[in-house]
N, C-alpha and C positions, 0 to 999 in steps of 0.2 A: 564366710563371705556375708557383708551385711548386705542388705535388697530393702529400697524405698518403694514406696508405689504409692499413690493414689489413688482414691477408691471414694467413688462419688453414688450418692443416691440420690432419691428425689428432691428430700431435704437437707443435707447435711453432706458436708466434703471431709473427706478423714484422710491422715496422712498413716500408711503402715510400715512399719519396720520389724523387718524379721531376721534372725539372727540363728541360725540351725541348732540346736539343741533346746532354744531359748522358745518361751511364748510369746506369741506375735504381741507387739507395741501399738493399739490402734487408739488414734486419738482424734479428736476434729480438728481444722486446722481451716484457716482461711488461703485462697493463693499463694498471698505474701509469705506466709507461714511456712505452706510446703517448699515454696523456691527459697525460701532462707535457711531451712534444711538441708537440702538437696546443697545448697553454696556450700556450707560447711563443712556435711561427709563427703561429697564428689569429689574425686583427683581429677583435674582436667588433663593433667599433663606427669611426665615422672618428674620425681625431686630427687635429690641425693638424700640417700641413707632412707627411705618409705616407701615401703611391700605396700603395694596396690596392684590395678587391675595391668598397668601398664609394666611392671616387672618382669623381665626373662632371666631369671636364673639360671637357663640353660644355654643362653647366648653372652660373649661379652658386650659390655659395655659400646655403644657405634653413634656415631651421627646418624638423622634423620636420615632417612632415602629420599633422593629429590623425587619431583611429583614424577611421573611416566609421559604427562605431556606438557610440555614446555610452555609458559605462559607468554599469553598473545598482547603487544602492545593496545592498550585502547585506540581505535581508528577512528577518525574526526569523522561527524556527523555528515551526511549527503546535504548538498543544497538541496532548494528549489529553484527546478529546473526555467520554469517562467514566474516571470514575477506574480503577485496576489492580483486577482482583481480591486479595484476603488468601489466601494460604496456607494451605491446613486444620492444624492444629495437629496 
């Protein structure tokens, strides 16, 4: 399993990558840098034929489960109940 992280000190931001057997990968790295990493390795979602985090090899293959609560129309904003006051001239 590979593992990102982040690892900031006073001066200096470092992105690390550690990989179990392997010796840790630390390098500095600016934001942009570590989120264009993170874009790269991250599976957000499963794909076909790609062992990631979201793989169940012991489940078949299923559609999403819908959420458990039902989503609410957006409801139109309250008036105002009396109008604004004017301004004194």
């Amino acid at each position: 399993m590979l593992v990102i992280r982040r690892l900031v000190d006073r001066q200096r931001s470092y992105t690390g990558i550690f990989l179990p057997g392997e010796p840790a990968r630390i390098f500095p790295t600016t934001d942009y840098e570590h989120a264009r990493i993170l874009q790269i390795y991250k599976q957000d979602k499963p794909y076909e034929d790609v062992i990631n985090d979201f793989t169940d090899d012991s489940a078949p293959a299923l559609a999403p489960a819908p959420s458990p609560r039902p989503r609410q129309k957006p409801q139109p904003r309250p008036q105002h109940q009396k109008p604004r006051q004017q301004r004194r001239p």
